[in-house]
C-alpha positions as YAML, in Angstrom:
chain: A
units: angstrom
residues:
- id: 1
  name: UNK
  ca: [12.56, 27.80, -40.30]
- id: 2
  name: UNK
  ca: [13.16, 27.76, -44.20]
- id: 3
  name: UNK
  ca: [10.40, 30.63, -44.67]
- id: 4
  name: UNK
  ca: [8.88, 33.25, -43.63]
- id: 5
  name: UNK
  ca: [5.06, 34.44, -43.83]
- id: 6
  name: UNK
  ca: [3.63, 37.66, -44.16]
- id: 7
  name: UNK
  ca: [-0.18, 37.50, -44.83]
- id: 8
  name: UNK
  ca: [-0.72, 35.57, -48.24]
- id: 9
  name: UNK
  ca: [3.66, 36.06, -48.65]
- id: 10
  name: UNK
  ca: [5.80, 33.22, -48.10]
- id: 11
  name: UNK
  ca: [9.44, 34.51, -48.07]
- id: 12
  name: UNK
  ca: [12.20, 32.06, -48.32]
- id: 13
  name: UNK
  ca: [15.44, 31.58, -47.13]
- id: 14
  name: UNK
  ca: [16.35, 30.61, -51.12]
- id: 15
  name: UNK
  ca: [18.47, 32.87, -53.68]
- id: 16
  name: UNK
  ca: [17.43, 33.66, -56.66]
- id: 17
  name: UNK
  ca: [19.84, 34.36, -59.67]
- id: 18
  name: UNK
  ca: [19.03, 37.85, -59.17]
- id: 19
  name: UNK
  ca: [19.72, 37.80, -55.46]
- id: 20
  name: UNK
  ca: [16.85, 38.10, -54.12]
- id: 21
  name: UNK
  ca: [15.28, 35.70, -51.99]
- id: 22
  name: UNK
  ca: [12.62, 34.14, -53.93]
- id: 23
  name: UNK
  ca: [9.39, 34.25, -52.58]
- id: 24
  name: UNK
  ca: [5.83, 33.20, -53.21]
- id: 25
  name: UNK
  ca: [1.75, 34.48, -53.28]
- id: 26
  name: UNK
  ca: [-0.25, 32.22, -51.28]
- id: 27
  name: UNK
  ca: [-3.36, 32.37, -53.95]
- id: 28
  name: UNK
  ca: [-7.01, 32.68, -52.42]
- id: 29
  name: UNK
  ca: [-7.82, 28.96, -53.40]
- id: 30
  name: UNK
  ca: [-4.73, 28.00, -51.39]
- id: 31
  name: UNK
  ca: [-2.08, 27.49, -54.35]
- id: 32
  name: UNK
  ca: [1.29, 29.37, -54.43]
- id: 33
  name: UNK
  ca: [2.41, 31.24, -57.09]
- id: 34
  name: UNK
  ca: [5.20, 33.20, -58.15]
- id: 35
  name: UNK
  ca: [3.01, 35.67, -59.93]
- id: 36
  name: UNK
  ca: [4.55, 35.53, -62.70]
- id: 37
  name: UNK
  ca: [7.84, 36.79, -61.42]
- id: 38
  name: UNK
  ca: [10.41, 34.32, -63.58]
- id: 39
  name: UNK
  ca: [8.91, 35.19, -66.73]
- id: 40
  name: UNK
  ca: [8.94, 39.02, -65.89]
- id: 41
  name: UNK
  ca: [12.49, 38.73, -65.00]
- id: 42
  name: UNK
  ca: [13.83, 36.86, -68.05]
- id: 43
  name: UNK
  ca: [11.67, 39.78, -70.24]
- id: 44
  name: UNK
  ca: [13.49, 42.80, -67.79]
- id: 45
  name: UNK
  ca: [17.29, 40.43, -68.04]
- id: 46
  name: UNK
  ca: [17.20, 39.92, -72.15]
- id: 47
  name: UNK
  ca: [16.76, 36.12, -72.16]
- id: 48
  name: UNK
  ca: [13.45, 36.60, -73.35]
- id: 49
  name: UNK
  ca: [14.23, 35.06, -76.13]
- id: 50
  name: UNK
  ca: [15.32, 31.36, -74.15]
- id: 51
  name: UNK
  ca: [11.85, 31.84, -73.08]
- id: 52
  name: UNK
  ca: [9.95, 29.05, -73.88]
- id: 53
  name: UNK
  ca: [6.15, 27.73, -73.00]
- id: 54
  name: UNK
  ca: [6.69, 24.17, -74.09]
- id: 55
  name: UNK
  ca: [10.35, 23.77, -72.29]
- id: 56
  name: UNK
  ca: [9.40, 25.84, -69.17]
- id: 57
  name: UNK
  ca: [6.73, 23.62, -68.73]
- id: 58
  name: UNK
  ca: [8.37, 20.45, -69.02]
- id: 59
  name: UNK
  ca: [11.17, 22.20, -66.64]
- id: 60
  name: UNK
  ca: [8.17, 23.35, -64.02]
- id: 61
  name: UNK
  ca: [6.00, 20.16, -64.09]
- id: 62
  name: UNK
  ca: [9.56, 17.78, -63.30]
- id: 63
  name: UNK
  ca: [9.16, 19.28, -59.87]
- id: 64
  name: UNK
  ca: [5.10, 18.68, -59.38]
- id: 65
  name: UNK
  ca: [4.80, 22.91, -59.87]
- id: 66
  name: UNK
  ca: [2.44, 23.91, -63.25]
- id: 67
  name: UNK
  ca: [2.67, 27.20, -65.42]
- id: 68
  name: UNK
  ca: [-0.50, 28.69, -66.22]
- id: 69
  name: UNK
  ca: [-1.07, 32.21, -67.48]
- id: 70
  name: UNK
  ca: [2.87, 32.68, -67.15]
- id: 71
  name: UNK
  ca: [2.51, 31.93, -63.55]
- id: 72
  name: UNK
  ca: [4.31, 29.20, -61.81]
- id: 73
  name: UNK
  ca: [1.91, 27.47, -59.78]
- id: 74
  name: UNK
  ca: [2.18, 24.75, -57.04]
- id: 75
  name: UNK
  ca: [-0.76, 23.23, -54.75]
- id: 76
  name: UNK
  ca: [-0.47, 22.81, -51.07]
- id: 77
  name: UNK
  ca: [-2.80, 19.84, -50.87]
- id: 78
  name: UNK
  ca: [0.40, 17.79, -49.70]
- id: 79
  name: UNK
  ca: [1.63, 20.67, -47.08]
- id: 80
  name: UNK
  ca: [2.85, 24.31, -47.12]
- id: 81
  name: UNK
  ca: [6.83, 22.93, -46.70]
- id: 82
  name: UNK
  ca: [6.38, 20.74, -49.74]
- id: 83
  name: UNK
  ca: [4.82, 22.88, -52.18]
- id: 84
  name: UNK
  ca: [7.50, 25.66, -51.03]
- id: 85
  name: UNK
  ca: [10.44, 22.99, -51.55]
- id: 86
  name: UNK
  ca: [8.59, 22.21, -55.26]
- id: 87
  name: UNK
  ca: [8.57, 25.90, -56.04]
- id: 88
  name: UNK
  ca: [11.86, 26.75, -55.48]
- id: 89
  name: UNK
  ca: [13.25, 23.29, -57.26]
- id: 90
  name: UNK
  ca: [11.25, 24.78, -60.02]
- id: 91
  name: UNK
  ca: [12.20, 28.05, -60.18]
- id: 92
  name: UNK
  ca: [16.10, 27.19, -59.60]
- id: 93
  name: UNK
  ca: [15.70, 25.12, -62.35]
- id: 94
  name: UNK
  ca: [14.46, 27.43, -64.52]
- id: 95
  name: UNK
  ca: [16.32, 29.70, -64.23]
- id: 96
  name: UNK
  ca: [19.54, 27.41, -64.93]
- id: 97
  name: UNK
  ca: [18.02, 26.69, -68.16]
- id: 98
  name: UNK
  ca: [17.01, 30.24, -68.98]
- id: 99
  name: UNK
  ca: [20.71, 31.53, -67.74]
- id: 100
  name: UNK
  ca: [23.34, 28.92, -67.54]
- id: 101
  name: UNK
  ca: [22.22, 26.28, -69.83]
- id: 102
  name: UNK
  ca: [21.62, 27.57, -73.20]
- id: 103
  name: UNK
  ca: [24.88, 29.76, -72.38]
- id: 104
  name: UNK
  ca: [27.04, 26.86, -72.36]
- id: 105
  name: UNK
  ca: [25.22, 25.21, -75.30]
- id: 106
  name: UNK
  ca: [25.99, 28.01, -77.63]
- id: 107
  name: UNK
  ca: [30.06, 27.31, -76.41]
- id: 108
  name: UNK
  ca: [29.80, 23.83, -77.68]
- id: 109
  name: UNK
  ca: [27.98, 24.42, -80.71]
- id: 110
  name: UNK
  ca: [31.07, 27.25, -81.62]
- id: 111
  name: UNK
  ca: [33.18, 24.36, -81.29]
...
């Protein structure tokens, strides 16, 4: 198993940049959410200022996942397994953008 569940907490066997593994709120109208966690960490790292709605989203909604409120969001209509898989696609891509890519962007621009 890939996850685990503790009442409305899906825990997954996933990484996050932080170390941690990531993990998800299973919402009362059956979505999963992050609860805002991604854009709390890039505030608490100092990337807050790669932070951006209109790329995020673009980033997020690649992977079937929304962001509303700050929240990444996913739906389960398709399945539990798929809408975890989505939300960490989403969040590891995120947070190479937020970390990694603009990082190596300002190296070529020095050039």
């Amino acid at each position: 198993m890939l996850y685990e569940r503790k009442d409305n907490e899906i825990i997954t066997e996933a990484i996050d940049i932080m170390g941690d593994n990531i993990s998800f709120a299973v919402t009362d109208d059956g979505m999963l959410s992050d609860n805002s966690y991604m854009y709390g960490e890039a505030f608490m790292s100092g990337v807050e200022d790669r932070w951006n709605d209109k790329e995020a989203r673009l980033i997020i909604e690649f992977y079937g996942c929304g962001l509303f409120n700050d929240e990444i969001v996913c739906r389960t209509d398709d399945g539990l397994e798929r809408a975890i898989v989505r939300m960490i696609q989403a969040v590891t891509a995120l947070e190479e953008y937020l970390y990694s890519l603009p990082k190596q962007m300002e190296r070529q621009n020095d050039r």
